[in-house]
Structures are given as C-alpha cells and as structure tokens.
C-alpha positions in Angstrom: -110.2 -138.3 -160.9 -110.6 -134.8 -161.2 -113.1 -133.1 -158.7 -114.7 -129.3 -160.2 -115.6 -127.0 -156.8 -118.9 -126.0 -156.6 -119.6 -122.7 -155.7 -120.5 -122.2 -152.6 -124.1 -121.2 -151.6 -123.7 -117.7 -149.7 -126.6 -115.3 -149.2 -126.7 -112.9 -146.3 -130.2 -114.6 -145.1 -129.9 -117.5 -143.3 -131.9 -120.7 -144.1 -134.1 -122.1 -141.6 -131.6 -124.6 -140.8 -128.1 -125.0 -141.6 -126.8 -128.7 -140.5 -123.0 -129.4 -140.2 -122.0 -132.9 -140.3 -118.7 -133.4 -139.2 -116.5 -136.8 -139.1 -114.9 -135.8 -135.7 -116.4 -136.6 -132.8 -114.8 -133.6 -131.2 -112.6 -131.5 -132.6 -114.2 -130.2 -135.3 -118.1 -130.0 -133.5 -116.1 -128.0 -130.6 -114.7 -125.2 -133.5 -118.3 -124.4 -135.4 -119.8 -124.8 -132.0 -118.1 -122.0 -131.1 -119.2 -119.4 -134.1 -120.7 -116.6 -132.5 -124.0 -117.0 -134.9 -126.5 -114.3 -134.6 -129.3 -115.9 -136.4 -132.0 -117.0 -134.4 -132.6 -119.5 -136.8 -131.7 -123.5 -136.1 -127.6 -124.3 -136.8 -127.1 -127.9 -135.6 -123.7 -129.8 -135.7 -123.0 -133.1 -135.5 -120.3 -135.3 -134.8 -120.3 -138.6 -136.0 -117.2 -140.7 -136.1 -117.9 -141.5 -139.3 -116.0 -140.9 -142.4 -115.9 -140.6 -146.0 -118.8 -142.4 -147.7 -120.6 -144.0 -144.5 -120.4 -140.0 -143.4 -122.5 -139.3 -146.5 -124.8 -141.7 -145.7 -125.1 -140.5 -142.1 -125.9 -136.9 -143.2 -128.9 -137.8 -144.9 -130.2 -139.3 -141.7 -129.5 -136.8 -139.7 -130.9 -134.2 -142.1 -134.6 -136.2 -141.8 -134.2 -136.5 -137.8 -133.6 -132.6 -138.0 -136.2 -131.7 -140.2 -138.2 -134.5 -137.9 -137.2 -131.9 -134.8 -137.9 -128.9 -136.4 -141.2 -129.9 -137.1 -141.9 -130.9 -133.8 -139.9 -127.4 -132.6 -141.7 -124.9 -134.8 -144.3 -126.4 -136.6 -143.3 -125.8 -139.8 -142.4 -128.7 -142.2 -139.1 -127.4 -143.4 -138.2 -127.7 -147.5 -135.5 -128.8 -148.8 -134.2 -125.2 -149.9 -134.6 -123.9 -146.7 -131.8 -126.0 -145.5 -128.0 -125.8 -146.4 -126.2 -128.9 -145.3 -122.1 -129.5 -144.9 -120.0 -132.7 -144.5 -117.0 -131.8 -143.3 -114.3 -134.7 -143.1 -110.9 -135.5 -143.9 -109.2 -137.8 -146.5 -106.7 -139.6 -143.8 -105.4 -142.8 -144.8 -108.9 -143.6 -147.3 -108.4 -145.2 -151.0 -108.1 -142.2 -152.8 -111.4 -143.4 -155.3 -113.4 -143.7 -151.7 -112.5 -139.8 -150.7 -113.4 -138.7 -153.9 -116.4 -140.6 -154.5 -117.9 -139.7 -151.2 -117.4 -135.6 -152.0 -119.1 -136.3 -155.4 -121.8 -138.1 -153.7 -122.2 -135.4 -151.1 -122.0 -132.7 -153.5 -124.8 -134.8 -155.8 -127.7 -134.6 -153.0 -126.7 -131.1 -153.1 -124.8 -131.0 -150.2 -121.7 -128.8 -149.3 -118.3 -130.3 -148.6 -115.3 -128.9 -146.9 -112.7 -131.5 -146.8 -109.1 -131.9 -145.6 -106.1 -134.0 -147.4 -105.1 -134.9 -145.1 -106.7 -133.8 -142.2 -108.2 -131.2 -140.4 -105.7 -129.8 -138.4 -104.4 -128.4 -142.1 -106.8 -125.7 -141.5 -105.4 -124.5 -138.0 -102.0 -124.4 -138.9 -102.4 -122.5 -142.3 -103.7 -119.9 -139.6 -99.8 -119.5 -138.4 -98.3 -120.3 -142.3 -98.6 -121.0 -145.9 -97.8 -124.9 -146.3 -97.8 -126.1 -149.8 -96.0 -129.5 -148.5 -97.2 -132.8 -148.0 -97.5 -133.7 -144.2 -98.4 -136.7 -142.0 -100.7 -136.3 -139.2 -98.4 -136.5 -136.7 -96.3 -133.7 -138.0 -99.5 -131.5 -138.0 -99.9 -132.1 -134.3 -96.1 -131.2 -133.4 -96.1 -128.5 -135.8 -99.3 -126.7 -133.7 -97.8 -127.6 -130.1 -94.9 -125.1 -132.0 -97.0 -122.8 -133.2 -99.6 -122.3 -130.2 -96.7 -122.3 -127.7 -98.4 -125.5 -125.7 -99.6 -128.6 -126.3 -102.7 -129.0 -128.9 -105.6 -130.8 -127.6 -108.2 -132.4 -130.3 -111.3 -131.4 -128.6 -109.7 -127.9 -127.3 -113.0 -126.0 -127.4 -111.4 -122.8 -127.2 -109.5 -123.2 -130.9 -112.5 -120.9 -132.5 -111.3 -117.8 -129.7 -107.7 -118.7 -130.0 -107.1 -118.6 -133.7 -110.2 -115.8 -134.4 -107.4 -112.8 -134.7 -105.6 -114.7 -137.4 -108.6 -116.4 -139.6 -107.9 -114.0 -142.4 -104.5 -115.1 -142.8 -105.6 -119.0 -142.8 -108.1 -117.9 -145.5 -106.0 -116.4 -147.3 -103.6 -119.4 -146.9 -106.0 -122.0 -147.7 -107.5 -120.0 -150.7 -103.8 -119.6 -152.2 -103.2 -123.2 -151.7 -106.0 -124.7 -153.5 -105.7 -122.5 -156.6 -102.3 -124.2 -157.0 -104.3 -127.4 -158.2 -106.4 -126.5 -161.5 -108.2 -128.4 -161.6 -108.7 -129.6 -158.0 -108.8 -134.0 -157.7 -108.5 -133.8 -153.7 -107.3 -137.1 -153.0 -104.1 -135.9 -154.3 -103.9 -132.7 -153.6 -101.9 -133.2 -150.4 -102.4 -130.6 -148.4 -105.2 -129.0 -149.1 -109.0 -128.1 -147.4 -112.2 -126.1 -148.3 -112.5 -125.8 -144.4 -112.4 -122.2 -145.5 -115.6 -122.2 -147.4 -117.2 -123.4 -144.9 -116.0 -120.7 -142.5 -116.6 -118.1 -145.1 -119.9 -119.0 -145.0 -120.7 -118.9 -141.5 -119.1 -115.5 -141.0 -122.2 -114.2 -142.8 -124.2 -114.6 -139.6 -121.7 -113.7 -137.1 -122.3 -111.1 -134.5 -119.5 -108.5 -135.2 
C-alpha cells in the first residue's frame, strides 16, 4: 500500500492551538515538551500509550477536550483551522495494513503524522549517522548508549538540549532517507520517520 506525504502545513503564524498526540507515554511528550516555543499561543502534548489506530481515535478526543479547555481558558470557541493537530507514533511490531491505515486515517481528518518504522528512537540516532538499514528496537537502544557515551533512558527529558547542536544533521539524515522510497508505503520502509516534519515545523516558533 503505497502512502503519498502530504505537505506539511508551515506558516510563520502560529495557530491558536497546536495539539501533539504522541503514542509514548514518555519519551516522546518529554522531547516536544522541551521546544523552546515562543508563541504565547496554547501547544499541548499528550501522551497516550496508545498506538496506531486506537491513537487516531484518541486524538480526536483529546482535540474536543482541548478545544473544551480553550473555551473555558480564553473564551473563544476555537475553529477547526485555527488548530494544527499531530499523531506522532511508531510502526513497532503492528500488521503492516493497521500502520498504514491508521496514517491514512489520521491524515483524512486532516491531521499531521510523523511516524517511525520502526520506532522512534530512529530519529535520535540519525542525529549521530545516516542509517539506511533495517534495525530492531533493541539495536536502536545499544546503538544510542554508543553514541551518547552513557546509557539512554526513554523518558530522558533532557534529549531536546542534548541533541539541539546536531538537529540539522538528523534532518538532513532523515530527509535523505525518506526520498530513497518513491513513492513512500511506510510499513515497509524500514527505517524511516517524518519525526522531522514535525520538528521542522515547530522550529518556526522557537526562540532563537
């Protein structure tokens, strides 16, 4: 099943709300936490321990509790294009029809994805080196204790500040890496992630 990307929705204003979704609980709430956003505008993260399809579903309630809170917060009923929404989760050890049928159906309600095949550590390690191999998720984990000089923790919450001087390599990385599959069908494009778009499109509203 082949997958086209979407292009991503940059603009230099932010919306009034940009909502990350994330499958980790953890990890990957404690790396966008940690974007040094200078909009004063509402970004709100969430990690869910969900995955794939039931992730999906999960954004669109937490996109109605937000909207729900921002109401309550500002007193504006927020629309639906002032909000930019991301799923962010990995295709792990998912039927390959289930990964890809949850970033169609993400992508459907109009929703940005940045996925991982296989997982999300892909997207710290491209920050060290270009890996065009296929890799389990164990050897991603022994492969950053190397490259970080000490052991790599999931929920390290300083992973943003540690790997900040080398995020233009990883972009690079992970750009190069994904135009190797034309076109893309990520459930078998092993390794790859659009982490980077997602990063991309936060450095917008980044104090400098």
């Amino acid at each position: 099943m082949s997958i086209n990307r979407r292009r991503v929705n940059t603009r230099k204003t932010p919306p009034d709300l940009i909502l990350i979704v994330t499958e980790g609980e953890k990890t990957e709430p404690c790396y966008f936490k940690s974007f040094p956003l200078h909009t004063t505008k509402v970004a709100r993260i969430v990690g869910t321990g969900r995955n794939t399809l039931s992730l999906v579903a999960q954004t669109d309630k937490e996109l109605e509790i937000a909207k729900i809170d921002y109401l309550r917060d500002h007193g504006i009923r927020l629309r639906d294009k002032d909000v930019v929404v991301w799923c962010v989760f990995d295709k792990d050890s998912f039927p390959a029809e289930q990964f890809d049928n949850a970033i169609s159906s993400a992508r459907a309600k109009g929703y940005q994805v940045a996925y991982s095949n296989e997982a999300f550590e892909l997207w710290y390690l491209l920050h060290f080196h270009y890996y065009n191999t296929a890799l389990t998720r164990d050897r991603y984990i022994s492969l950053l204790h190397k490259a970080l000089e000490r052991r790599y923790q999931k929920n390290d919450p300083d992973m943003y500040r540690i790997l900040k001087h080398r995020q233009a390599d990883a972009i690079r990385n992970a750009t190069k890496l994904l135009a190797g599959y034309m076109p893309p069908n990520p459930s078998s494009d092993n390794p790859s992630t659009t982490v980077f778009e997602l990063v991309e499109y936060l450095n917008q509203f980044i104090n400098n």
